[in-house]
N, CA, C and O atoms as a Maestro MAE file, in Angstrom:
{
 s_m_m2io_version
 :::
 2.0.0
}

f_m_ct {
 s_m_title
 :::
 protein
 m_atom[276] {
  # First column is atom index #
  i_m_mmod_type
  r_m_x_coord
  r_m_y_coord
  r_m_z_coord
  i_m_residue_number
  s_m_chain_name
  s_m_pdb_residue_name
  s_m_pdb_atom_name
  i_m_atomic_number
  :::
  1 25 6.049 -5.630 17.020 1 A "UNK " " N  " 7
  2 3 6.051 -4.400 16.248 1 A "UNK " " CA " 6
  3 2 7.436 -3.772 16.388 1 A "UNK " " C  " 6
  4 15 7.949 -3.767 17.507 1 A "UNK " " O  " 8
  5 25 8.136 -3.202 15.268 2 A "UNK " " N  " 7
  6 3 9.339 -2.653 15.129 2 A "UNK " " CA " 6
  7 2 9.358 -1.506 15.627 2 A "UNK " " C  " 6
  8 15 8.316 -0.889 15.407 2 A "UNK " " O  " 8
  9 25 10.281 -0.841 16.338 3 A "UNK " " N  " 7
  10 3 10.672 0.367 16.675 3 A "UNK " " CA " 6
  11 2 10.167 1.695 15.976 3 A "UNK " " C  " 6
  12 15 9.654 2.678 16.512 3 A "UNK " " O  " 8
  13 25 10.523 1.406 14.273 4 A "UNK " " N  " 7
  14 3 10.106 2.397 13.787 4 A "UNK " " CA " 6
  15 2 8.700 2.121 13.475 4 A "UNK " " C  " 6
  16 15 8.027 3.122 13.230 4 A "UNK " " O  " 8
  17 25 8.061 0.896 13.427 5 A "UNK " " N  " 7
  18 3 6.488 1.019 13.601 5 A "UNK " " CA " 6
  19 2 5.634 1.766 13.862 5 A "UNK " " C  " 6
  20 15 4.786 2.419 13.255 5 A "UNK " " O  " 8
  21 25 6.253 1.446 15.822 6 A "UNK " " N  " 7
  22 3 5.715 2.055 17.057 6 A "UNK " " CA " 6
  23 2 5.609 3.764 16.342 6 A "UNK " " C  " 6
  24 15 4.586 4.277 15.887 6 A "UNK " " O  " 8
  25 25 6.911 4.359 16.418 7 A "UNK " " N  " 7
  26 3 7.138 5.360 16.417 7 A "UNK " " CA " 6
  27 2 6.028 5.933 15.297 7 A "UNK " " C  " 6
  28 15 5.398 6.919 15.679 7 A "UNK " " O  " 8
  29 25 5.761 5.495 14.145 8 A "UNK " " N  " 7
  30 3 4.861 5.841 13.019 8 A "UNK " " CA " 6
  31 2 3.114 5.734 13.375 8 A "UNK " " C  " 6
  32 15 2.219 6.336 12.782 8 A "UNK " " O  " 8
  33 25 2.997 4.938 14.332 9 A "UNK " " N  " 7
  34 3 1.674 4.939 14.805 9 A "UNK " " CA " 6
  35 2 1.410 5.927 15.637 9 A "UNK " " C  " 6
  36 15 0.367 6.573 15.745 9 A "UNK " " O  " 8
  37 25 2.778 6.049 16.442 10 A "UNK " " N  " 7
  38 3 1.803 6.915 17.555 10 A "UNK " " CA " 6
  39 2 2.330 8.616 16.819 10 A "UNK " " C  " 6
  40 15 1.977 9.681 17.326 10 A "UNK " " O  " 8
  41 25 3.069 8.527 15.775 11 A "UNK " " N  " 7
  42 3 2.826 10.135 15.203 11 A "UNK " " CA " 6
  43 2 1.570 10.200 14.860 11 A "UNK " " C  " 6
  44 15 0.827 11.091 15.272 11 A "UNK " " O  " 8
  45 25 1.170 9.187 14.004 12 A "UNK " " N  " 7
  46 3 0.019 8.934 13.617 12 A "UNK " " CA " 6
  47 2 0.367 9.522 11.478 12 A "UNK " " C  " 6
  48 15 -0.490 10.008 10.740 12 A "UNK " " O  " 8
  49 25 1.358 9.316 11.227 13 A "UNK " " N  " 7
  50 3 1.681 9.065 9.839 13 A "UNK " " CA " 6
  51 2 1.209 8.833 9.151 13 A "UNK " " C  " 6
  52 15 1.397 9.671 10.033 13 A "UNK " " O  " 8
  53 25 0.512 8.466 8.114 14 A "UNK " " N  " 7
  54 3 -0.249 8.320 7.153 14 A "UNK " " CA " 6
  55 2 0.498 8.577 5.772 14 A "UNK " " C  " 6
  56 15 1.385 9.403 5.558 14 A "UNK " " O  " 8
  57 25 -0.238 7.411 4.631 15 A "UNK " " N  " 7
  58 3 0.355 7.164 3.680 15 A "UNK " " CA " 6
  59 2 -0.695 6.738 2.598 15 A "UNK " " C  " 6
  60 15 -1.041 5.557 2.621 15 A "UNK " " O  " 8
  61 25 -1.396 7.803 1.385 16 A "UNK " " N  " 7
  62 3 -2.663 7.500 1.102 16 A "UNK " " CA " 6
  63 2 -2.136 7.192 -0.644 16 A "UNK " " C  " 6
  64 15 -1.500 7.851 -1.467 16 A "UNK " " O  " 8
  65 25 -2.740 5.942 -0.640 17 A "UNK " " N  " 7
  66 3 -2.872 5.334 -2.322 17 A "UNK " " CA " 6
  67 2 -3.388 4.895 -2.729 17 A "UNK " " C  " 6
  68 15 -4.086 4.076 -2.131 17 A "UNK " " O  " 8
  69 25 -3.502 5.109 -4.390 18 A "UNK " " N  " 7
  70 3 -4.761 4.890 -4.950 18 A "UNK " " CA " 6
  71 2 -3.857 4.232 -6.400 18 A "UNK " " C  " 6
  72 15 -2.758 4.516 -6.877 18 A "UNK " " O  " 8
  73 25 -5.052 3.121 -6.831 19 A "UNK " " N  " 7
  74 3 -4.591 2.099 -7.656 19 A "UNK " " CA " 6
  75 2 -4.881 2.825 -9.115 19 A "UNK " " C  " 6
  76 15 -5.985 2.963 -9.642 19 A "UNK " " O  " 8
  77 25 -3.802 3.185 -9.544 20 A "UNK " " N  " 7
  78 3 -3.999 3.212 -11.168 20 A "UNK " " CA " 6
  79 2 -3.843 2.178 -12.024 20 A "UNK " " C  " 6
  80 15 -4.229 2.558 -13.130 20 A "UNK " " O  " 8
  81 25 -3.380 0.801 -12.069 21 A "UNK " " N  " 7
  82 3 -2.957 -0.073 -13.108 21 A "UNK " " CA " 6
  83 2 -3.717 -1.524 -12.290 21 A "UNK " " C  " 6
  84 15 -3.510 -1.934 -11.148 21 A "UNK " " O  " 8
  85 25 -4.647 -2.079 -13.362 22 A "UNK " " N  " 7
  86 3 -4.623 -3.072 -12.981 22 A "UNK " " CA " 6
  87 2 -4.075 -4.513 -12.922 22 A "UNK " " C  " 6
  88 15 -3.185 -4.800 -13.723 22 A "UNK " " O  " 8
  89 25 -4.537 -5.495 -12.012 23 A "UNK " " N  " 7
  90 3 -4.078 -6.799 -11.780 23 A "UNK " " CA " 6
  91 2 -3.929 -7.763 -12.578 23 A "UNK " " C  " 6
  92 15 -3.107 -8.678 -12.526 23 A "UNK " " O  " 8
  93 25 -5.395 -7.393 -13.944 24 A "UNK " " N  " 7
  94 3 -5.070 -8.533 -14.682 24 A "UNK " " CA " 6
  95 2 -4.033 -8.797 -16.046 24 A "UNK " " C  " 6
  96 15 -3.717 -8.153 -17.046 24 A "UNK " " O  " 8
  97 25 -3.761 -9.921 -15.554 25 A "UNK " " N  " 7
  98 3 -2.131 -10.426 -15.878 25 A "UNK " " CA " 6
  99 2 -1.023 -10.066 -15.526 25 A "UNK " " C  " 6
  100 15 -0.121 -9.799 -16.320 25 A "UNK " " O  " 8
  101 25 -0.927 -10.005 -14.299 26 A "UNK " " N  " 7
  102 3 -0.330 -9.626 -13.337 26 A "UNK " " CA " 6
  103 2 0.578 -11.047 -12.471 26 A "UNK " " C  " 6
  104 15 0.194 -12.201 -12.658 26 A "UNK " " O  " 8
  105 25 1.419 -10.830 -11.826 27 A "UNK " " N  " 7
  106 3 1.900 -12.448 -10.892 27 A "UNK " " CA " 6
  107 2 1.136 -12.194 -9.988 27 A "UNK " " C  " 6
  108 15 1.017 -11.018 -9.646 27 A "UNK " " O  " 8
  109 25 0.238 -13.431 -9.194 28 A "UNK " " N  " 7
  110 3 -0.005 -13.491 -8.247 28 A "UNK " " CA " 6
  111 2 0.400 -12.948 -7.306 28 A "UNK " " C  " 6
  112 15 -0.576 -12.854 -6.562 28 A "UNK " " O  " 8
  113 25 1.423 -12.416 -6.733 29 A "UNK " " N  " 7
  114 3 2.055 -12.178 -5.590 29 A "UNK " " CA " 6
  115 2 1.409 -10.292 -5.788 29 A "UNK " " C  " 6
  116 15 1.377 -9.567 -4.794 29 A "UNK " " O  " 8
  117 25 1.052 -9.880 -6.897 30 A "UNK " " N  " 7
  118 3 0.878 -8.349 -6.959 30 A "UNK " " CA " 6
  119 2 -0.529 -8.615 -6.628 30 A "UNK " " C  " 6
  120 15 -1.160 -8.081 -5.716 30 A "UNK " " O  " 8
  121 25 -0.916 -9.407 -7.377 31 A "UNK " " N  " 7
  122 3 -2.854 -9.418 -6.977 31 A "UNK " " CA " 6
  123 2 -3.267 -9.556 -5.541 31 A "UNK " " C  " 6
  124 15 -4.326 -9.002 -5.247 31 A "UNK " " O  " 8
  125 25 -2.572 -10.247 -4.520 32 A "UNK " " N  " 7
  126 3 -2.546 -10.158 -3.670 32 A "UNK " " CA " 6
  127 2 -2.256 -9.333 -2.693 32 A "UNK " " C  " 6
  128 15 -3.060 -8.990 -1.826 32 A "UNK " " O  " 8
  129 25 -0.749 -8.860 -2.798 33 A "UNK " " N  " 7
  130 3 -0.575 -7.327 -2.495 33 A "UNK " " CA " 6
  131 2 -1.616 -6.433 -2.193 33 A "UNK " " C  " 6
  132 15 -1.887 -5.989 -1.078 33 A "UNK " " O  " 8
  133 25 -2.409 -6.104 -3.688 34 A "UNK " " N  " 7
  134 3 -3.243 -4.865 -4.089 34 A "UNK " " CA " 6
  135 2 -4.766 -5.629 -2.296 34 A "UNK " " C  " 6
  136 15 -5.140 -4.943 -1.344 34 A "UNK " " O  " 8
  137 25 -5.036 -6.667 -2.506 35 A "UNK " " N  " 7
  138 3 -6.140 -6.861 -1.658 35 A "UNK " " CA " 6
  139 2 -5.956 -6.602 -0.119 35 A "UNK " " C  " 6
  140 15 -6.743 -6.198 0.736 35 A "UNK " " O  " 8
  141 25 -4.372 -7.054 -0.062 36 A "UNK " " N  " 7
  142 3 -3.825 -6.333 1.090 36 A "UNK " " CA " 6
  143 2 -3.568 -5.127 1.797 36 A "UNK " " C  " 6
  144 15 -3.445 -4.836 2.987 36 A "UNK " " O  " 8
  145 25 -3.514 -4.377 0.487 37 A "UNK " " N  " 7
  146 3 -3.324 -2.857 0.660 37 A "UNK " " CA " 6
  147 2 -4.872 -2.567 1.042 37 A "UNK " " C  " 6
  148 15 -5.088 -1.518 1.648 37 A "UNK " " O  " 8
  149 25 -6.030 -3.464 0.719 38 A "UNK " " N  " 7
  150 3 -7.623 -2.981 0.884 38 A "UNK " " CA " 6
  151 2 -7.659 -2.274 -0.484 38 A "UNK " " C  " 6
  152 15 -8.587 -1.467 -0.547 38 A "UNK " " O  " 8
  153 25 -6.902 -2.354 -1.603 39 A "UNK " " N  " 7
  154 3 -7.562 -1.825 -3.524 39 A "UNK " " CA " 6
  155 2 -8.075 -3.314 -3.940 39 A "UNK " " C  " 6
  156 15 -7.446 -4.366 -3.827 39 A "UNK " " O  " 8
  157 25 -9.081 -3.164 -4.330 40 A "UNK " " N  " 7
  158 3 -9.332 -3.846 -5.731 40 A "UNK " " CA " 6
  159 2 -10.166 -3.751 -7.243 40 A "UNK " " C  " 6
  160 15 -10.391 -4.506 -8.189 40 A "UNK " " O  " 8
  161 25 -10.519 -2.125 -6.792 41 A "UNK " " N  " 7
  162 3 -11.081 -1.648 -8.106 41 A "UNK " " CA " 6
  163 2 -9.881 -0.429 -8.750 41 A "UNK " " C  " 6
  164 15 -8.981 0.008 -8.033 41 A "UNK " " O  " 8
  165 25 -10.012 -0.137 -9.744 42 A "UNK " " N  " 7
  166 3 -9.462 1.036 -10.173 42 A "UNK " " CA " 6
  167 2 -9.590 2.444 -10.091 42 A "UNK " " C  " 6
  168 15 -10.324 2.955 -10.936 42 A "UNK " " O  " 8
  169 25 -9.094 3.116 -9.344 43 A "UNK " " N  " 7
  170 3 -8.663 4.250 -8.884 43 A "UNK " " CA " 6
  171 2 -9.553 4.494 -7.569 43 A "UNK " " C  " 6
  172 15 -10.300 5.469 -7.484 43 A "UNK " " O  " 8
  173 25 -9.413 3.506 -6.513 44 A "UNK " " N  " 7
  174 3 -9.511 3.047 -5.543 44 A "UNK " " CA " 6
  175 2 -8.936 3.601 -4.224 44 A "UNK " " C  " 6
  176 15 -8.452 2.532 -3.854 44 A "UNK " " O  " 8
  177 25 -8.694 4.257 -3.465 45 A "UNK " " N  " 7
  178 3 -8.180 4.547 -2.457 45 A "UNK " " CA " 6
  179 2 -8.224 4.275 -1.181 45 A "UNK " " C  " 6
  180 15 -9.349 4.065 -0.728 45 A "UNK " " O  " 8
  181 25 -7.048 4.195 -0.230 46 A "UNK " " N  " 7
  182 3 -6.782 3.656 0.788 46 A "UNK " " CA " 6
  183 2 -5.882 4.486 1.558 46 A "UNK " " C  " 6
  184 15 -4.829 4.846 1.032 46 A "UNK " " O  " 8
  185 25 -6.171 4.842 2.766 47 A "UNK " " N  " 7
  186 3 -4.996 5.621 3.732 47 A "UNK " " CA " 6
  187 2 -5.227 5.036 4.796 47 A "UNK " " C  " 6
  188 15 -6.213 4.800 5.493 47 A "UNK " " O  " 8
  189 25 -3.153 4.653 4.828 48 A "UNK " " N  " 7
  190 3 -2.851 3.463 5.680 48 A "UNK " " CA " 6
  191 2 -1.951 4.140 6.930 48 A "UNK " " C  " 6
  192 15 -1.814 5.357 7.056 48 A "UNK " " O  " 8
  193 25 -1.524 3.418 7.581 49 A "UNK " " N  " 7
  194 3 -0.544 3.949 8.721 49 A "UNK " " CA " 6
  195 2 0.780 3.793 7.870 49 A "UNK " " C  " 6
  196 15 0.929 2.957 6.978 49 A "UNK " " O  " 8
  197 25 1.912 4.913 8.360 50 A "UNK " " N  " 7
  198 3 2.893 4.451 7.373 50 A "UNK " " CA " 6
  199 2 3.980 3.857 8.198 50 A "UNK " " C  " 6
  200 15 4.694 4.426 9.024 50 A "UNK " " O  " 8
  201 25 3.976 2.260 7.722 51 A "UNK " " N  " 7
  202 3 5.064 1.403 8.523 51 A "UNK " " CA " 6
  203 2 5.620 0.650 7.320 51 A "UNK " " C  " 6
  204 15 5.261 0.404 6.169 51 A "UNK " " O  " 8
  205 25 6.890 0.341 8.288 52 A "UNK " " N  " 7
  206 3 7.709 -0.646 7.469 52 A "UNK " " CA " 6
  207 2 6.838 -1.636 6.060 52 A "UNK " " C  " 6
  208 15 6.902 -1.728 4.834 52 A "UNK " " O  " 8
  209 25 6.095 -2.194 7.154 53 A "UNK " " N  " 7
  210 3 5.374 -3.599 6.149 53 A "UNK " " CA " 6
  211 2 4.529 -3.203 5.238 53 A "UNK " " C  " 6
  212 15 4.282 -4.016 4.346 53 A "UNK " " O  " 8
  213 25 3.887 -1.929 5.199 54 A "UNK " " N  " 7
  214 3 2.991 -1.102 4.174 54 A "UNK " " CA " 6
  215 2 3.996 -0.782 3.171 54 A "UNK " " C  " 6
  216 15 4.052 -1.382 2.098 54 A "UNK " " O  " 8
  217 25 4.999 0.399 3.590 55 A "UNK " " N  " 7
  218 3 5.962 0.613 2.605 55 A "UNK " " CA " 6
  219 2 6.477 -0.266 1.637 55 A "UNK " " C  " 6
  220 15 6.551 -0.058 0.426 55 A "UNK " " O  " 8
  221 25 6.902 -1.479 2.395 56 A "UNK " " N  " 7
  222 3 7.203 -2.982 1.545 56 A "UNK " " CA " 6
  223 2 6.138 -3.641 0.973 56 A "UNK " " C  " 6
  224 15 6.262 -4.575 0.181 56 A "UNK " " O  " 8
  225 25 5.160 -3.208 1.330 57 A "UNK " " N  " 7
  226 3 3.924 -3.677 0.178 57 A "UNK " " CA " 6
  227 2 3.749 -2.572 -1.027 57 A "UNK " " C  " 6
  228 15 3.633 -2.913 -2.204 57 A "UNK " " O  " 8
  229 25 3.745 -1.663 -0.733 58 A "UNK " " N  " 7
  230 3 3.194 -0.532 -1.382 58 A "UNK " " CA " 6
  231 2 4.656 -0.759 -2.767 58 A "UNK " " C  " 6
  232 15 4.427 -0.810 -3.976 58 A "UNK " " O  " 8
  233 25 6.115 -0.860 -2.104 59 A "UNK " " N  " 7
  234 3 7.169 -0.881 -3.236 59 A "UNK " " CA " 6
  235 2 7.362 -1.739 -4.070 59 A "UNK " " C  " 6
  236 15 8.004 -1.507 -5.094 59 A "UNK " " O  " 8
  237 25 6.604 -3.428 -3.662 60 A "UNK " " N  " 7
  238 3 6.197 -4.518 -4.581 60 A "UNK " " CA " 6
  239 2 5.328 -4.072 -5.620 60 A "UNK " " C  " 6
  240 15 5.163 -4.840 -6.568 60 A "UNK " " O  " 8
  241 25 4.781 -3.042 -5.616 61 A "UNK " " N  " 7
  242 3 3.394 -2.880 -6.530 61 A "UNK " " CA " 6
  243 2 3.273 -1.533 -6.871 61 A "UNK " " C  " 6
  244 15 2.234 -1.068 -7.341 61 A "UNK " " O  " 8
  245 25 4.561 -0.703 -6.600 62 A "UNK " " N  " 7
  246 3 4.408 0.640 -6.766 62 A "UNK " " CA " 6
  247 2 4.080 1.401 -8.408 62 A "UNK " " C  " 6
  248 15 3.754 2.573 -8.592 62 A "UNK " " O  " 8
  249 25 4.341 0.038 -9.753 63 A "UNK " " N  " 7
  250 3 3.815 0.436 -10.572 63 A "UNK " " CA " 6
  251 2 2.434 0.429 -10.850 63 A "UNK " " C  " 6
  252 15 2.111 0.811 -11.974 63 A "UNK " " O  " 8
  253 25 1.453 0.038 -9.983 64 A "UNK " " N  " 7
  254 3 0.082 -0.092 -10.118 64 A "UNK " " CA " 6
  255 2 -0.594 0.860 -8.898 64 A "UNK " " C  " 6
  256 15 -1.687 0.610 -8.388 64 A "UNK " " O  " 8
  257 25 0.084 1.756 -8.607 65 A "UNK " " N  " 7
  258 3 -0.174 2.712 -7.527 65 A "UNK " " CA " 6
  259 2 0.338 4.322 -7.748 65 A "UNK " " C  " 6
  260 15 1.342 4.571 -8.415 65 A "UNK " " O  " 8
  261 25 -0.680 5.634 -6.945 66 A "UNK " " N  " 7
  262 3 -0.115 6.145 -6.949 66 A "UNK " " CA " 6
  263 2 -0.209 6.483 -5.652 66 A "UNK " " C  " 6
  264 15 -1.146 6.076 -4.965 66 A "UNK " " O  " 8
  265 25 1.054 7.512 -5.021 67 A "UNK " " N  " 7
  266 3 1.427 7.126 -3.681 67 A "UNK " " CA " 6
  267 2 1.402 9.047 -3.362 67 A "UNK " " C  " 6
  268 15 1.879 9.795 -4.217 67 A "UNK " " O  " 8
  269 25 0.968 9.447 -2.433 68 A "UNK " " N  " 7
  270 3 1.054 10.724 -1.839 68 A "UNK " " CA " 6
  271 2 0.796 10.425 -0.254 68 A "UNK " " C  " 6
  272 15 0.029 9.669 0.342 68 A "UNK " " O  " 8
  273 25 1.886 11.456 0.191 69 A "UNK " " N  " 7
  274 3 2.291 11.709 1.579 69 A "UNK " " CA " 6
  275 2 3.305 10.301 2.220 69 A "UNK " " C  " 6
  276 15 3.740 10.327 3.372 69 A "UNK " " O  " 8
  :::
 }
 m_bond[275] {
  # First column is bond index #
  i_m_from
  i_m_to
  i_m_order
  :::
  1 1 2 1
  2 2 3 1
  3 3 4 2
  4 3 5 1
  5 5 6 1
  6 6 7 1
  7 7 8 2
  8 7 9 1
  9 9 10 1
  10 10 11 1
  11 11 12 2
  12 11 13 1
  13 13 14 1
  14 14 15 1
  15 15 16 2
  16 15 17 1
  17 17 18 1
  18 18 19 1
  19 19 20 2
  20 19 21 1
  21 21 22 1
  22 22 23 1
  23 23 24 2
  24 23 25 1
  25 25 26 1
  26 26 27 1
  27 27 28 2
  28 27 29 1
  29 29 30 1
  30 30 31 1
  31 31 32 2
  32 31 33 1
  33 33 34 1
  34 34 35 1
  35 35 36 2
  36 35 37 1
  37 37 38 1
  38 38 39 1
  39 39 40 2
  40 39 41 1
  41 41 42 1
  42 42 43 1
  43 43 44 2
  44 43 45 1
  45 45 46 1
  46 46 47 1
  47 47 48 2
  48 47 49 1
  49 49 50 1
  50 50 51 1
  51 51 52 2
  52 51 53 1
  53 53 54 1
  54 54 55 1
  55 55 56 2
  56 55 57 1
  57 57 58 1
  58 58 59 1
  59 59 60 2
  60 59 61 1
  61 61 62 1
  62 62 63 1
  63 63 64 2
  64 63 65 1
  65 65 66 1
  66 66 67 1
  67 67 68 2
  68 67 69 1
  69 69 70 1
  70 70 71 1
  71 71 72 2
  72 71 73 1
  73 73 74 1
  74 74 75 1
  75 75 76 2
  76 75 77 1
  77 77 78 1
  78 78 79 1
  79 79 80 2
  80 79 81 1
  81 81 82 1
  82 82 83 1
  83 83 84 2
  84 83 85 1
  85 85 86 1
  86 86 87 1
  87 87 88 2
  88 87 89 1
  89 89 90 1
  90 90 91 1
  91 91 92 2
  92 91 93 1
  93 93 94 1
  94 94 95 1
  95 95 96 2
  96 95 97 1
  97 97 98 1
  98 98 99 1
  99 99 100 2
  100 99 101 1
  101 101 102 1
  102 102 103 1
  103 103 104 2
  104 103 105 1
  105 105 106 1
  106 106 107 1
  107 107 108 2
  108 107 109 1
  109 109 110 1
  110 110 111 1
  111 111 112 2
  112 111 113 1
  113 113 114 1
  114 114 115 1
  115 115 116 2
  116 115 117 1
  117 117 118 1
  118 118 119 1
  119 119 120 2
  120 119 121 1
  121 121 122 1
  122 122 123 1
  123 123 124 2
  124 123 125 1
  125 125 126 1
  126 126 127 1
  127 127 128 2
  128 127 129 1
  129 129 130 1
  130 130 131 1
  131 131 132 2
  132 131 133 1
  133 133 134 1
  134 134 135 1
  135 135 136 2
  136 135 137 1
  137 137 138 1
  138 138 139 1
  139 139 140 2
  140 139 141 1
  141 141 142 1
  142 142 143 1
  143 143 144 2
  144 143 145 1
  145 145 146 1
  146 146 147 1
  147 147 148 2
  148 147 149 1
  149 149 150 1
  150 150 151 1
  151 151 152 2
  152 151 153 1
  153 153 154 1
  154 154 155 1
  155 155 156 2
  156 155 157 1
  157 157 158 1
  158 158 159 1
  159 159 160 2
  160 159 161 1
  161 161 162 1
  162 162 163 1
  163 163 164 2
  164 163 165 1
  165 165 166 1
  166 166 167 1
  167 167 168 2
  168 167 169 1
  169 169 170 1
  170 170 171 1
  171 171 172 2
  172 171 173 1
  173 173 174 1
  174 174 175 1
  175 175 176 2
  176 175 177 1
  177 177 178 1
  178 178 179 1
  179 179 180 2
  180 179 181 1
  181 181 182 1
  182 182 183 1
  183 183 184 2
  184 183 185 1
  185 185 186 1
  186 186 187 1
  187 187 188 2
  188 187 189 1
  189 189 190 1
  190 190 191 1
  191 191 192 2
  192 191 193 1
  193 193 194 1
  194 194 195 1
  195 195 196 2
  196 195 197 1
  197 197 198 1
  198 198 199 1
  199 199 200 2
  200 199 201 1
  201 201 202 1
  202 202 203 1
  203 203 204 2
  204 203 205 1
  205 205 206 1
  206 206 207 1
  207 207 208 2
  208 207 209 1
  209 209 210 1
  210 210 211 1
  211 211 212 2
  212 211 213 1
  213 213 214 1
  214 214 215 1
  215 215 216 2
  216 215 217 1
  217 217 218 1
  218 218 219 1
  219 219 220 2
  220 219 221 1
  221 221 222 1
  222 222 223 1
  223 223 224 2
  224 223 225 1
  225 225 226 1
  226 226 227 1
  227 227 228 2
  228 227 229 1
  229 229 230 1
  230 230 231 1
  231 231 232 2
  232 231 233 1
  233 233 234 1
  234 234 235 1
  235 235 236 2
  236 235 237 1
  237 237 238 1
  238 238 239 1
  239 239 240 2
  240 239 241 1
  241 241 242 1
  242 242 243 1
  243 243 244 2
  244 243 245 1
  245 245 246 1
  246 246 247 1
  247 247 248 2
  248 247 249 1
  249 249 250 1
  250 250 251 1
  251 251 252 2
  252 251 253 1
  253 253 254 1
  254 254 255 1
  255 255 256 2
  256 255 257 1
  257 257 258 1
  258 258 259 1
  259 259 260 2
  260 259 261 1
  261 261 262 1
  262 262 263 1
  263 263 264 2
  264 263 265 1
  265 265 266 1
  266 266 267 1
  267 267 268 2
  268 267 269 1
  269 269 270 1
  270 270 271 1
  271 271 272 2
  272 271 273 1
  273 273 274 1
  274 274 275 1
  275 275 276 2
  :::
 }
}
């Protein structure tokens, strides 16, 4: 776990999104994403810890998301 990981867990950070656009016909690599994030219906929500590897998921797919906090 990265430095700034650590540091984001134990603030306890949070980063809550919810899927507006869907997957189909989409590249694979987004459909996957979205199941990763825990979306797979539409307007779906999920609040995650906010780390590096979320952020970098969340910015692969940020047109099929909307993102608060």
């Amino acid at each position: 776990m990265s430095k700034a990981a650590k540091s984001a867990a134990k603030s306890g950070q949070t980063v809550t999104i919810t899927q507006t656009g869907s997957p189909i016909g989409r590249q694979e690599y987004q459909r996957k994403t979205l199941i990763g994030l825990g979306l797979n219906k539409l307007r779906s929500t999920r609040t995650l810890e906010d780390t590096p590897s979320v952020r970098g998921m969340i910015e692969s797919v940020k047109h099929l998301l909307k993102v608060e906090g």
